[in-house]
PDB file with one MODEL, atoms N, CA, C and O in Angstrom:
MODEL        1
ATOM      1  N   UNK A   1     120.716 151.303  50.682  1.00  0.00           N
ATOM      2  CA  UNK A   1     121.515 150.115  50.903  1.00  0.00           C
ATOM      3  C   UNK A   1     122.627 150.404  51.912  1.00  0.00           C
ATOM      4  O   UNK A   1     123.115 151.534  51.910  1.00  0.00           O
ATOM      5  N   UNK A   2     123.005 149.620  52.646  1.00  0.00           N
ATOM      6  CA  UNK A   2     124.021 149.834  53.898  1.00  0.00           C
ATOM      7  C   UNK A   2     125.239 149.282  52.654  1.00  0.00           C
ATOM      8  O   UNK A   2     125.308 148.535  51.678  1.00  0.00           O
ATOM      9  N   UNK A   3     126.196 150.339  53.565  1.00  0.00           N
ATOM     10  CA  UNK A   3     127.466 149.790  52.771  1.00  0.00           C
ATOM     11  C   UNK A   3     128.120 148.679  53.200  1.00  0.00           C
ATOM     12  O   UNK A   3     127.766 147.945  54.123  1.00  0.00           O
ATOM     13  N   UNK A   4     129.288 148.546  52.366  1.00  0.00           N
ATOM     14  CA  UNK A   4     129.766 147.171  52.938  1.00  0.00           C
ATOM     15  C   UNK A   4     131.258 147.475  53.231  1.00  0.00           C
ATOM     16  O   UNK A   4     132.101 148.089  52.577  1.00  0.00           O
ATOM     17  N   UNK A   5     131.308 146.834  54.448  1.00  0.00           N
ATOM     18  CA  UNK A   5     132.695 147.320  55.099  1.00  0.00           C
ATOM     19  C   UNK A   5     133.985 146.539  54.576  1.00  0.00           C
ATOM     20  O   UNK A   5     135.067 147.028  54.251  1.00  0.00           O
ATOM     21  N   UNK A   6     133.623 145.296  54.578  1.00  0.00           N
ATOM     22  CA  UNK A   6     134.858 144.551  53.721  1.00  0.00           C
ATOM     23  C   UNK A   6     134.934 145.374  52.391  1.00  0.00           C
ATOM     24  O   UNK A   6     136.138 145.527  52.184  1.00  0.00           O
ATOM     25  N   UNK A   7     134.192 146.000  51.352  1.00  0.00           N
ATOM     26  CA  UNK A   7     134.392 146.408  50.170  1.00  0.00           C
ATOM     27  C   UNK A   7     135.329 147.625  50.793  1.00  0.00           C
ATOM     28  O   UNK A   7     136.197 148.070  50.042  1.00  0.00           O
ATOM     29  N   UNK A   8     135.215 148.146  52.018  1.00  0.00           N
ATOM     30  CA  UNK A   8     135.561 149.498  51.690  1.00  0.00           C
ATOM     31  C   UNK A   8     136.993 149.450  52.111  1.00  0.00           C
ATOM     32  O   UNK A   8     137.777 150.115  51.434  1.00  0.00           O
ATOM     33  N   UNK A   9     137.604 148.553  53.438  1.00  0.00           N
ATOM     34  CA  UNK A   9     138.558 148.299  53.641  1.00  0.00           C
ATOM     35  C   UNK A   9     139.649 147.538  52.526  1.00  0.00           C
ATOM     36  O   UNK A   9     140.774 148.022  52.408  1.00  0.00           O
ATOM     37  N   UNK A  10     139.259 146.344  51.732  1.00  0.00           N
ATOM     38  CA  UNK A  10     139.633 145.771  51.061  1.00  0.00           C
ATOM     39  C   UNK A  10     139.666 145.924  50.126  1.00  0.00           C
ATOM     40  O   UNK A  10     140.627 145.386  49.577  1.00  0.00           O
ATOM     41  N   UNK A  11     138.760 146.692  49.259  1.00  0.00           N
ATOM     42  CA  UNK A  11     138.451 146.827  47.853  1.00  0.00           C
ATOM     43  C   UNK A  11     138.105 145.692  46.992  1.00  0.00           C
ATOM     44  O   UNK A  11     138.091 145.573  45.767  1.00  0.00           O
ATOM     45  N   UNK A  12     137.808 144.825  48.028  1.00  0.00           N
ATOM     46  CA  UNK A  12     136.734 143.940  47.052  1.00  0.00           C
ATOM     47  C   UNK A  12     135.804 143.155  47.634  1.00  0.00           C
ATOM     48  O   UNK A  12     135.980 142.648  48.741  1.00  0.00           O
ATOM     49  N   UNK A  13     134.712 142.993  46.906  1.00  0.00           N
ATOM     50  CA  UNK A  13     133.513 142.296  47.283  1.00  0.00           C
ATOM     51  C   UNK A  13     133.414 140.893  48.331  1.00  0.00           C
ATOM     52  O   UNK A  13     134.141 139.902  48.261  1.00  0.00           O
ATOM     53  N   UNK A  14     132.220 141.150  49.371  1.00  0.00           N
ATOM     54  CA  UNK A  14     132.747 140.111  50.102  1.00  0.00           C
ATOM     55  C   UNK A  14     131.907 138.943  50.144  1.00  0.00           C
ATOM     56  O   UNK A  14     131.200 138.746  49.156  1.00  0.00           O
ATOM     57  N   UNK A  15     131.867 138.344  50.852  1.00  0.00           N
ATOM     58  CA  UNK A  15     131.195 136.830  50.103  1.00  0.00           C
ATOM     59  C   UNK A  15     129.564 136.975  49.403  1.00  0.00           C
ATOM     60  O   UNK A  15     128.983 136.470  48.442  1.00  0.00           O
ATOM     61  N   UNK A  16     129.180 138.080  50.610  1.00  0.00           N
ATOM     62  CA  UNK A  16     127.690 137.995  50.229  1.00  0.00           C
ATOM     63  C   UNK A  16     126.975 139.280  49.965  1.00  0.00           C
ATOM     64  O   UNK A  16     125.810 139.675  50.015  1.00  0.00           O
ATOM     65  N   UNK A  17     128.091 139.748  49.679  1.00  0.00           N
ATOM     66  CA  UNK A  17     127.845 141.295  48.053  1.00  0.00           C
ATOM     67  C   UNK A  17     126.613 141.017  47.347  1.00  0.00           C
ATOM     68  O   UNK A  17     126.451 139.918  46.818  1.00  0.00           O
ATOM     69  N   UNK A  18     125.773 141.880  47.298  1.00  0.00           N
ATOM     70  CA  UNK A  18     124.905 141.716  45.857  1.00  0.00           C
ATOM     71  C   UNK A  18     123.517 141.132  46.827  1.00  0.00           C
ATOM     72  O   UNK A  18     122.584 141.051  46.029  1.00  0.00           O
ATOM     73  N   UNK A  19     123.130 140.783  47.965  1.00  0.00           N
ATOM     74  CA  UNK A  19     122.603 139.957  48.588  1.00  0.00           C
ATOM     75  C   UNK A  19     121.855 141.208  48.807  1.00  0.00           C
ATOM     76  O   UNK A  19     120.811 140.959  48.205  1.00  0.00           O
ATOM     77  N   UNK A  20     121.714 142.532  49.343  1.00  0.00           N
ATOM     78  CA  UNK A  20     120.765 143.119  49.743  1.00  0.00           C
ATOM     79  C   UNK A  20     120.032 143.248  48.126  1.00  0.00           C
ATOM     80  O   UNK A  20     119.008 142.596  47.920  1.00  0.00           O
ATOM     81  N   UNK A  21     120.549 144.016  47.142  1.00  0.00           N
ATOM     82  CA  UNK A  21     120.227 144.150  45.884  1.00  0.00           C
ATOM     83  C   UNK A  21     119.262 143.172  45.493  1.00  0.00           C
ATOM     84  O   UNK A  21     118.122 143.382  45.078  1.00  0.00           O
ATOM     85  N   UNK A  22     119.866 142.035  45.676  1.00  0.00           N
ATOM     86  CA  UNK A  22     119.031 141.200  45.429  1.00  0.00           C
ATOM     87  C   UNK A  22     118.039 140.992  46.156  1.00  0.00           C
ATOM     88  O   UNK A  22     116.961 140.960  45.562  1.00  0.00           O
ATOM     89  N   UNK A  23     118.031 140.885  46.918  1.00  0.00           N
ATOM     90  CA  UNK A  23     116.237 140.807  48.459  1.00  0.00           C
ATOM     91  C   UNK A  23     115.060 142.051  47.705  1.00  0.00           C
ATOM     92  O   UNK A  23     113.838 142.169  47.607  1.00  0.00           O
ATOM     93  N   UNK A  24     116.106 142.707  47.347  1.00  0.00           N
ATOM     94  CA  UNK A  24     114.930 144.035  47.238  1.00  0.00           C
ATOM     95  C   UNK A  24     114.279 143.836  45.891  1.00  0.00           C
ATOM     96  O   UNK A  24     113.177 144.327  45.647  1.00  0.00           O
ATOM     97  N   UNK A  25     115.174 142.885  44.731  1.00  0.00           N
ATOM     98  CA  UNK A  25     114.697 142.516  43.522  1.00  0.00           C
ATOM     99  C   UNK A  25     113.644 141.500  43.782  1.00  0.00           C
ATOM    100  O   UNK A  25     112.495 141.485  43.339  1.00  0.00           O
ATOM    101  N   UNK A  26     114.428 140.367  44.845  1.00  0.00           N
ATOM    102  CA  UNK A  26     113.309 139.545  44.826  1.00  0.00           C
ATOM    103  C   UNK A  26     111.649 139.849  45.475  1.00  0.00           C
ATOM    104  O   UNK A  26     110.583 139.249  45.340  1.00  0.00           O
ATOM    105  N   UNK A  27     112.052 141.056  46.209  1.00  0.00           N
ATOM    106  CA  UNK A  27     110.837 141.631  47.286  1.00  0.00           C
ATOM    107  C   UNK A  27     110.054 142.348  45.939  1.00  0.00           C
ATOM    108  O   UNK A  27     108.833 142.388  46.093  1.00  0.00           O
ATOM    109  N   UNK A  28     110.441 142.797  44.925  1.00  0.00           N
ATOM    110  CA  UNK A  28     109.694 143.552  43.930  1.00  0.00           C
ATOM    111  C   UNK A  28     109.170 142.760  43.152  1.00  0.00           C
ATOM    112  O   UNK A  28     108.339 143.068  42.298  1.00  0.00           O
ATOM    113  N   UNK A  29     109.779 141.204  43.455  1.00  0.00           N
ATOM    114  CA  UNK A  29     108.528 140.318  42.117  1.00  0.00           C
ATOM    115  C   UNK A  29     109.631 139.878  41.153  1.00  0.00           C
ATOM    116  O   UNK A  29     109.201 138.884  40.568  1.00  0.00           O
ATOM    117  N   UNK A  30     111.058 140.224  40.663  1.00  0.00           N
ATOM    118  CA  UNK A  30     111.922 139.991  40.028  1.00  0.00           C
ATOM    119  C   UNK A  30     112.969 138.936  40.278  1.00  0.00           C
ATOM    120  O   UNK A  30     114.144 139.087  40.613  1.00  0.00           O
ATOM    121  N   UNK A  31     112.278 137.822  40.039  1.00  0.00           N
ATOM    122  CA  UNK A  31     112.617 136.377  41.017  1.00  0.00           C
ATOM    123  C   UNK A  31     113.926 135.994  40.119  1.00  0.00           C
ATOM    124  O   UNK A  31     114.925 135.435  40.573  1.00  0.00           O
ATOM    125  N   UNK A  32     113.756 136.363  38.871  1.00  0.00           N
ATOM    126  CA  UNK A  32     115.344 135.691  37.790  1.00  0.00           C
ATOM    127  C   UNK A  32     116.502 136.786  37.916  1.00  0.00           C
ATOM    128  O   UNK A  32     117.669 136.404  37.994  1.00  0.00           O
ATOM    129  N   UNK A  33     116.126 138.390  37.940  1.00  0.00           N
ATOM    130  CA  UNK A  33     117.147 139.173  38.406  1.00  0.00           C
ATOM    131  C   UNK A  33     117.318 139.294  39.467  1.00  0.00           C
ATOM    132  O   UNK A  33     118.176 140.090  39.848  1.00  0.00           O
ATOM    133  N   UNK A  34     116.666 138.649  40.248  1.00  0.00           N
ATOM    134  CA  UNK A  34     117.116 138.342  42.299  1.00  0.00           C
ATOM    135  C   UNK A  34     118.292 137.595  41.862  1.00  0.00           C
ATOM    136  O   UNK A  34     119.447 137.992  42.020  1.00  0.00           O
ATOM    137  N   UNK A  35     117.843 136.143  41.127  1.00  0.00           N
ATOM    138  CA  UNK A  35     118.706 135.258  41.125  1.00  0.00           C
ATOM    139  C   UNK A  35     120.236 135.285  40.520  1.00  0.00           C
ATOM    140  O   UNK A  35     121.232 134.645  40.857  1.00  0.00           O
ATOM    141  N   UNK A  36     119.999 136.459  39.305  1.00  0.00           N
ATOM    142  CA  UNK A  36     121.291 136.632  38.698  1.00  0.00           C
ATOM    143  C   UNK A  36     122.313 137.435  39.834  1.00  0.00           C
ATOM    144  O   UNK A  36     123.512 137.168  39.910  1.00  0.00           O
ATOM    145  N   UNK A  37     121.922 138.026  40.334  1.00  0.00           N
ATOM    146  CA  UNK A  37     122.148 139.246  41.028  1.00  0.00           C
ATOM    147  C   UNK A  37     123.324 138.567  42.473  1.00  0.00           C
ATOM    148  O   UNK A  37     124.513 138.773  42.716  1.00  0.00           O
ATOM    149  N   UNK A  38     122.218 137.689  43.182  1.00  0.00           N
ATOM    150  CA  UNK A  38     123.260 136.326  43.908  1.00  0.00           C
ATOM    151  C   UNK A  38     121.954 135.277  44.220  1.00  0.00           C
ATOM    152  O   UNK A  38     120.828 135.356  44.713  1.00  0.00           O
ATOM    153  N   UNK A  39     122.944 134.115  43.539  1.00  0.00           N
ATOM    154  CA  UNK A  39     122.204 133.470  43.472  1.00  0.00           C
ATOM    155  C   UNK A  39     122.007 132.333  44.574  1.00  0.00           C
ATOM    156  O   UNK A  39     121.489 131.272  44.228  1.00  0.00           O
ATOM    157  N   UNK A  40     122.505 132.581  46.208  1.00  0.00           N
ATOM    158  CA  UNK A  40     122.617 131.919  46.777  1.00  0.00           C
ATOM    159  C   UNK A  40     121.554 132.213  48.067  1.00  0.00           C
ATOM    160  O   UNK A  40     121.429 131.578  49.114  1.00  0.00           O
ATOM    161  N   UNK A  41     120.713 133.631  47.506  1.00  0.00           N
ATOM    162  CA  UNK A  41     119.782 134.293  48.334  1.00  0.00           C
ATOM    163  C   UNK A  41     118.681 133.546  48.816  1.00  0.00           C
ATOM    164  O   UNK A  41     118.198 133.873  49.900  1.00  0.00           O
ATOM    165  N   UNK A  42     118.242 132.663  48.228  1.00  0.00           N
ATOM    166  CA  UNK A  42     117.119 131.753  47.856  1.00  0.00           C
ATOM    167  C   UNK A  42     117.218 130.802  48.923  1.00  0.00           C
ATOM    168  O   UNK A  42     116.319 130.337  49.624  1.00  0.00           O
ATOM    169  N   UNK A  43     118.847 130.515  48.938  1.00  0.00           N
ATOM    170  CA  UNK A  43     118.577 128.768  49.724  1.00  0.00           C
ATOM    171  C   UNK A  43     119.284 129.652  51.649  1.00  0.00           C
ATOM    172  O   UNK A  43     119.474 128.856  52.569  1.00  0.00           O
ATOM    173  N   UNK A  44     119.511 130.960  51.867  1.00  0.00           N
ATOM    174  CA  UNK A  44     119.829 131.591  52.592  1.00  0.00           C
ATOM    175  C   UNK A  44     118.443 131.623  53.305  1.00  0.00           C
ATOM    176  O   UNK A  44     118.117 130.989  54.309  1.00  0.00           O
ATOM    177  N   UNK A  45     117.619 132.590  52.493  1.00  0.00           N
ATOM    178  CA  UNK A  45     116.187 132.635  53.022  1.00  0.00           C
ATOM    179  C   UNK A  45     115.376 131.495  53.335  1.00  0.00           C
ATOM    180  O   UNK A  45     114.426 131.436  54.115  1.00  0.00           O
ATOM    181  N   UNK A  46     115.930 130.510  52.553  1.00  0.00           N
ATOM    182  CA  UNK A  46     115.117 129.121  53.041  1.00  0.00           C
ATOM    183  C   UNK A  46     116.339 128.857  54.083  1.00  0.00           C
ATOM    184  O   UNK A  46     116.934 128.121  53.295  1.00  0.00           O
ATOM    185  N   UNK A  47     117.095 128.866  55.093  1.00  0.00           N
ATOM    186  CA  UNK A  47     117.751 128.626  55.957  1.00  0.00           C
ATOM    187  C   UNK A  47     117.143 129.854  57.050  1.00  0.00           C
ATOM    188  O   UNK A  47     117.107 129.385  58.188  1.00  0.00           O
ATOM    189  N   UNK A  48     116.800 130.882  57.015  1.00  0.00           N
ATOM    190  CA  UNK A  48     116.291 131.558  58.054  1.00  0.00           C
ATOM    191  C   UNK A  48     114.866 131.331  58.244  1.00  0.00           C
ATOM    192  O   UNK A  48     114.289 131.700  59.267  1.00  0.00           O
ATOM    193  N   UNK A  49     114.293 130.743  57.299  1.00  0.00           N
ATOM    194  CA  UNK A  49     112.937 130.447  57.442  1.00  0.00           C
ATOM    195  C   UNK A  49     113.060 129.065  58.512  1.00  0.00           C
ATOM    196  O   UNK A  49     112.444 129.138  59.575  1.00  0.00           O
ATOM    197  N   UNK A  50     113.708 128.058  58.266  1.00  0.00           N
ATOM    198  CA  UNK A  50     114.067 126.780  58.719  1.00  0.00           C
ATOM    199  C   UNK A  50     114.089 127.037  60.443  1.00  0.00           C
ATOM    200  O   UNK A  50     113.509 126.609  61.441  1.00  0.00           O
ATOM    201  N   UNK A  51     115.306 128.163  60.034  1.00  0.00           N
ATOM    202  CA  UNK A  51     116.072 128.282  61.999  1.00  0.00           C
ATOM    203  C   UNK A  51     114.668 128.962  62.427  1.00  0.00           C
ATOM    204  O   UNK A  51     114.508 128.868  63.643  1.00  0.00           O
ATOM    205  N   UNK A  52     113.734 129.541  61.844  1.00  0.00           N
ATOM    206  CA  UNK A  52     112.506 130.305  62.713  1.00  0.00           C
ATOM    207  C   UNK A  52     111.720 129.585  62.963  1.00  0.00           C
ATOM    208  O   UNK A  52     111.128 129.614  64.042  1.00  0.00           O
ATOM    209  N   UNK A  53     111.424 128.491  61.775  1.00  0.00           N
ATOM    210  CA  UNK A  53     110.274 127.498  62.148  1.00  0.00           C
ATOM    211  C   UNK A  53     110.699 126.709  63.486  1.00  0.00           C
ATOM    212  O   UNK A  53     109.911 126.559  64.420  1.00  0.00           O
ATOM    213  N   UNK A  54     112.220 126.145  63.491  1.00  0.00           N
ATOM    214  CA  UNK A  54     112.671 125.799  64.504  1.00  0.00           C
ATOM    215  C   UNK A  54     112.572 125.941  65.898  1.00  0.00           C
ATOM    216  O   UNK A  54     112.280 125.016  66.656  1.00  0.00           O
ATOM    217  N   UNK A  55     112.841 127.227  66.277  1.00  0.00           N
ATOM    218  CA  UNK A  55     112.320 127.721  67.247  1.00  0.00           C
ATOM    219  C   UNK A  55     110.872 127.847  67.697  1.00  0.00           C
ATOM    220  O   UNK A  55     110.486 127.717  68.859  1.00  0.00           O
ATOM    221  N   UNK A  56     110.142 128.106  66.668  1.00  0.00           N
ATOM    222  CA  UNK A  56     108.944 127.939  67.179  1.00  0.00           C
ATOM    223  C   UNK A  56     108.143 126.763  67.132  1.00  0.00           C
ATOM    224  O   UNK A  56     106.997 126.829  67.576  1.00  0.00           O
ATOM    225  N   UNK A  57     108.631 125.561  66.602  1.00  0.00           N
ATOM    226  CA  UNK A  57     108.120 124.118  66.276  1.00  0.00           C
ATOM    227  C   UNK A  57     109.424 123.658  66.521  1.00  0.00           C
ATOM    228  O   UNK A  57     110.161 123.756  65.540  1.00  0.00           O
ATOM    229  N   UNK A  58     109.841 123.267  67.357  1.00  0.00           N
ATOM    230  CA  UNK A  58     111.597 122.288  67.153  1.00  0.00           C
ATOM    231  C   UNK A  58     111.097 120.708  66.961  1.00  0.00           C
ATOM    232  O   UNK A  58     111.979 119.851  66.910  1.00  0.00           O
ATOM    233  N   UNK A  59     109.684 120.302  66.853  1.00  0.00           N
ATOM    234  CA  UNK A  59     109.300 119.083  66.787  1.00  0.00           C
ATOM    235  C   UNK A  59     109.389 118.655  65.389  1.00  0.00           C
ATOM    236  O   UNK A  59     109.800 117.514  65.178  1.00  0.00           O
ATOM    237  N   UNK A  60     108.975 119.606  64.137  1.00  0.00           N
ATOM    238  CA  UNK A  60     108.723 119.930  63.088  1.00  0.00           C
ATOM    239  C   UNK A  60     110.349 119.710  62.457  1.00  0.00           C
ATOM    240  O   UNK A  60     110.592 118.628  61.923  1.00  0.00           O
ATOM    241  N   UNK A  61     111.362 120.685  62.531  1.00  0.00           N
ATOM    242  CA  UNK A  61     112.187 120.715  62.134  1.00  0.00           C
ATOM    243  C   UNK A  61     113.411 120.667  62.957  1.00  0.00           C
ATOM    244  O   UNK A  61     113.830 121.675  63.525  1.00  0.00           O
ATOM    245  N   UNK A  62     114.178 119.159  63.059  1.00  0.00           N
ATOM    246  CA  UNK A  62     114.995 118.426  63.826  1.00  0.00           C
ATOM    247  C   UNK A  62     116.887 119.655  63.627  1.00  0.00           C
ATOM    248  O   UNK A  62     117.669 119.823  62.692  1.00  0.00           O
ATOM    249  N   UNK A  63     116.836 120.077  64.772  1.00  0.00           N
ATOM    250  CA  UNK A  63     118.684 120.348  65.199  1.00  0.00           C
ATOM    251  C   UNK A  63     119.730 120.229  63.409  1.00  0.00           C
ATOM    252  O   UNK A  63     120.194 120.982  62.553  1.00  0.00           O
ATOM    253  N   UNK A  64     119.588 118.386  63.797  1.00  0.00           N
ATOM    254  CA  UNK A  64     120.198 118.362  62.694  1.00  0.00           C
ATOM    255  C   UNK A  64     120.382 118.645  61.439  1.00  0.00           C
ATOM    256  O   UNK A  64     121.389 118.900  60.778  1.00  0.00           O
ATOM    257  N   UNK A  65     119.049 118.550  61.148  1.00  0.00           N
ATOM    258  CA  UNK A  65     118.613 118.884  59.961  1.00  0.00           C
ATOM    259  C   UNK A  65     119.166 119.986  59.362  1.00  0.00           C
ATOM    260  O   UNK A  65     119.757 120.045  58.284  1.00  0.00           O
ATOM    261  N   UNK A  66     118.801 121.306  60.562  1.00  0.00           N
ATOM    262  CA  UNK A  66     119.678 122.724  60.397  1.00  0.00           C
ATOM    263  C   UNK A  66     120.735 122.839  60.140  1.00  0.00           C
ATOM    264  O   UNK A  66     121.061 123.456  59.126  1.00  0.00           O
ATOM    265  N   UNK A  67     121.761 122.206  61.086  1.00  0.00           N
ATOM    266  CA  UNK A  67     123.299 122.156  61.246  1.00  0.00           C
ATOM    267  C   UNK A  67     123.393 122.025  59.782  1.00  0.00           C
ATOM    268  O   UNK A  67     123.454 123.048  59.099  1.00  0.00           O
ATOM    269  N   UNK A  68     123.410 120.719  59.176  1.00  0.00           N
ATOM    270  CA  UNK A  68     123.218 120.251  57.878  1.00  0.00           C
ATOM    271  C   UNK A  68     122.966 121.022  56.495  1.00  0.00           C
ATOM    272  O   UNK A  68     123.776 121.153  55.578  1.00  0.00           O
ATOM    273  N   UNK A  69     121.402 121.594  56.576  1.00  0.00           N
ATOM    274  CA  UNK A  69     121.412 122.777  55.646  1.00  0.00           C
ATOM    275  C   UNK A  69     122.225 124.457  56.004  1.00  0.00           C
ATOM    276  O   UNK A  69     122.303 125.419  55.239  1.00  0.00           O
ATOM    277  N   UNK A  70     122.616 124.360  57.079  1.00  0.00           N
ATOM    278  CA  UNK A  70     123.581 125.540  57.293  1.00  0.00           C
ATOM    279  C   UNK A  70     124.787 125.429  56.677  1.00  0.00           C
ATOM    280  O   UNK A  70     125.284 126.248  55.904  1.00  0.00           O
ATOM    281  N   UNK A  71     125.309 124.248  57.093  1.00  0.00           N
ATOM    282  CA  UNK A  71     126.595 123.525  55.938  1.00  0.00           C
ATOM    283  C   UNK A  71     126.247 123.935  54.214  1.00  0.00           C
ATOM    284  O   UNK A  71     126.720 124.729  53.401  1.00  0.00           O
ATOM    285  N   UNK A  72     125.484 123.219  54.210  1.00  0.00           N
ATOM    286  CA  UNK A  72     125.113 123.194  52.526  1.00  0.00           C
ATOM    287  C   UNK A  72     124.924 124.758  51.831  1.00  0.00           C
ATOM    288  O   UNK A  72     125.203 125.068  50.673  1.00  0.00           O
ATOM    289  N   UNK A  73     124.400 125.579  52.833  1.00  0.00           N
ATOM    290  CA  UNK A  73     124.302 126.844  51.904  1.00  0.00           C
ATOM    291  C   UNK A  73     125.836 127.645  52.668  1.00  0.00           C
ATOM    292  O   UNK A  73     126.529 128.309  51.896  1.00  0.00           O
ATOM    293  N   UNK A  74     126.104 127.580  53.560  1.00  0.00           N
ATOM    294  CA  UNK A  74     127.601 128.161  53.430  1.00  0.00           C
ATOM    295  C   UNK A  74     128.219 127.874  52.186  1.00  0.00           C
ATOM    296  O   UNK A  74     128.724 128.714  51.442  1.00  0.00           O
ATOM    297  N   UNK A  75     128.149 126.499  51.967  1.00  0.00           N
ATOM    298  CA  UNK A  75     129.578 125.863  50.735  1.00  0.00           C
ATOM    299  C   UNK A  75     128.809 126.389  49.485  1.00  0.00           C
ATOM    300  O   UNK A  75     129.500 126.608  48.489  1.00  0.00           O
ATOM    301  N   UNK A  76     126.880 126.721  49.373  1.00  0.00           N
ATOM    302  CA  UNK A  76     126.982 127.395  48.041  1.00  0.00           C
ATOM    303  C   UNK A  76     127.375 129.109  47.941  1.00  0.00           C
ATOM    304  O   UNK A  76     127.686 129.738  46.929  1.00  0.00           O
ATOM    305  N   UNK A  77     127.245 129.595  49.323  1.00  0.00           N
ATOM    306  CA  UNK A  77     127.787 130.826  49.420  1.00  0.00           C
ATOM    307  C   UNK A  77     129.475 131.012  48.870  1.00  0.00           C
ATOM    308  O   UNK A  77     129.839 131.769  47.970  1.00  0.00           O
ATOM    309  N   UNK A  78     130.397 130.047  49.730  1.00  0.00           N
ATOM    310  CA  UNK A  78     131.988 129.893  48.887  1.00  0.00           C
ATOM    311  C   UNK A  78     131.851 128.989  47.739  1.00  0.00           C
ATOM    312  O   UNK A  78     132.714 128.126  47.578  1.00  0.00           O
ATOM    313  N   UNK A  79     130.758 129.095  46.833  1.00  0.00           N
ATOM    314  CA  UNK A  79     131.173 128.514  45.956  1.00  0.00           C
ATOM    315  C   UNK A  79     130.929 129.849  44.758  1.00  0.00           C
ATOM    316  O   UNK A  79     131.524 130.458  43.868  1.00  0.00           O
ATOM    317  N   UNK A  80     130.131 129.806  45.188  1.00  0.00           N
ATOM    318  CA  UNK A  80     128.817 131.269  44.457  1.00  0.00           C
ATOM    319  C   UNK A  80     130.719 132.586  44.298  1.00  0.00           C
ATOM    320  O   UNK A  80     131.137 133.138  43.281  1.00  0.00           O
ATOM    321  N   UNK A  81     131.342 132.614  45.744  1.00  0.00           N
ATOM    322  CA  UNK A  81     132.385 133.473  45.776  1.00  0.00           C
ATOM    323  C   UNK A  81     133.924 132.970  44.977  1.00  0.00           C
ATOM    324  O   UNK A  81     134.857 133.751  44.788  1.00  0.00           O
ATOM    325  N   UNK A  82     133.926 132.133  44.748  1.00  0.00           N
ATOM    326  CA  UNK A  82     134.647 131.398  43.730  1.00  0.00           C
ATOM    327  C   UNK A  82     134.871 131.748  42.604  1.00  0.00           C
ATOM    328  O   UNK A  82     135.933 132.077  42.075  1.00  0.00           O
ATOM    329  N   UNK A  83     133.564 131.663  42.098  1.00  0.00           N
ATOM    330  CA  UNK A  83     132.803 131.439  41.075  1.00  0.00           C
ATOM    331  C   UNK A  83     133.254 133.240  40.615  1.00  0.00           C
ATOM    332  O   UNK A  83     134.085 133.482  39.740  1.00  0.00           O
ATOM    333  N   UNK A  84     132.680 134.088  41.229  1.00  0.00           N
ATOM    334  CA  UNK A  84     132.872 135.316  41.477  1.00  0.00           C
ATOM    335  C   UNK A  84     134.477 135.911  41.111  1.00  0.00           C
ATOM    336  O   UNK A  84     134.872 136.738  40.289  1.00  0.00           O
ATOM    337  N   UNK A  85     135.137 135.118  42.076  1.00  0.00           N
ATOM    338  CA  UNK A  85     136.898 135.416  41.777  1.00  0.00           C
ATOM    339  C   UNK A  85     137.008 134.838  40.297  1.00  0.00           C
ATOM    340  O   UNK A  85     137.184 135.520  39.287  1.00  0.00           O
ATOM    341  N   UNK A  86     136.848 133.232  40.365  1.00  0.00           N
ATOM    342  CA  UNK A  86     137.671 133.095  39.040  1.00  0.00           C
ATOM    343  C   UNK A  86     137.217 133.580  37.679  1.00  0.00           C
ATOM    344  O   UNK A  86     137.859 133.491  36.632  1.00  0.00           O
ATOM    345  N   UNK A  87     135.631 134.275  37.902  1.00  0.00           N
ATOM    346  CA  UNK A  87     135.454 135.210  36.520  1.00  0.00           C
ATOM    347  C   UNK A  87     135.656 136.629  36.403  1.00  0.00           C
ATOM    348  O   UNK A  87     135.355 137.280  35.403  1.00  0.00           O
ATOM    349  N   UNK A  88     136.338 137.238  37.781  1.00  0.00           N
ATOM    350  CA  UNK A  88     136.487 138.730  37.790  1.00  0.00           C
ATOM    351  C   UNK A  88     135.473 139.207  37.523  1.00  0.00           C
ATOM    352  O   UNK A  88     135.357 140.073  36.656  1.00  0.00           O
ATOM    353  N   UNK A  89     134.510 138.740  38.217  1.00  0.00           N
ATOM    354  CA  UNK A  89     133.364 139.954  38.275  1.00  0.00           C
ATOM    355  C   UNK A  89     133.121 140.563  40.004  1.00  0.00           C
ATOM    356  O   UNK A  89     132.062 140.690  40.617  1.00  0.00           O
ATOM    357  N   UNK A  90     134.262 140.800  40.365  1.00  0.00           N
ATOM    358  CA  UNK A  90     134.460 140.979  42.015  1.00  0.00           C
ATOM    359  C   UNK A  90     134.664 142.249  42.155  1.00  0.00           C
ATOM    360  O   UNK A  90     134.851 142.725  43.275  1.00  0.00           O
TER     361      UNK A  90
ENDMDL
END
């Protein structure tokens, strides 16, 4: 696992901590401890899948559309980190 530089400067976890851990859970078949792990991995990967189809079909999947779901999983990423602070598990 690559380290994480905000953890090391700051001493605490940064928005999207737990995100490799989790890829490698979900890459092993462990789709509910992917999810516990961060649970915002899911709609991330469905956002890089989106921006790829994009590029290679931009007929298929409209600009906006992206902009849009890029919005939506940022705010579950700061929410997911919220969520994170106000239970001290950071």
């Amino acid at each position: 696992m690559l380290p994480c530089a905000y953890k090391y400067f700051f001493g605490i976890d940064c928005p999207i901590c737990g995100s490799q851990r989790s890829l490698l859970l979900l890459m092993q078949g462990n789709f509910i401890e992917s999810f516990k792990m961060y649970p915002p991995l899911i709609f991330l990967l469905l956002l890089i899948f989106f921006a790829v189809v994009y590029l290679i079909f931009p007929t298929i999947i409209k600009a906006k559309f992206l902009k849009q779901y890029a919005v939506v999983v940022l705010i579950i990423i700061a929410v997911n980190y919220t969520c994170k602070i106000a239970t001290g598990n950071i």
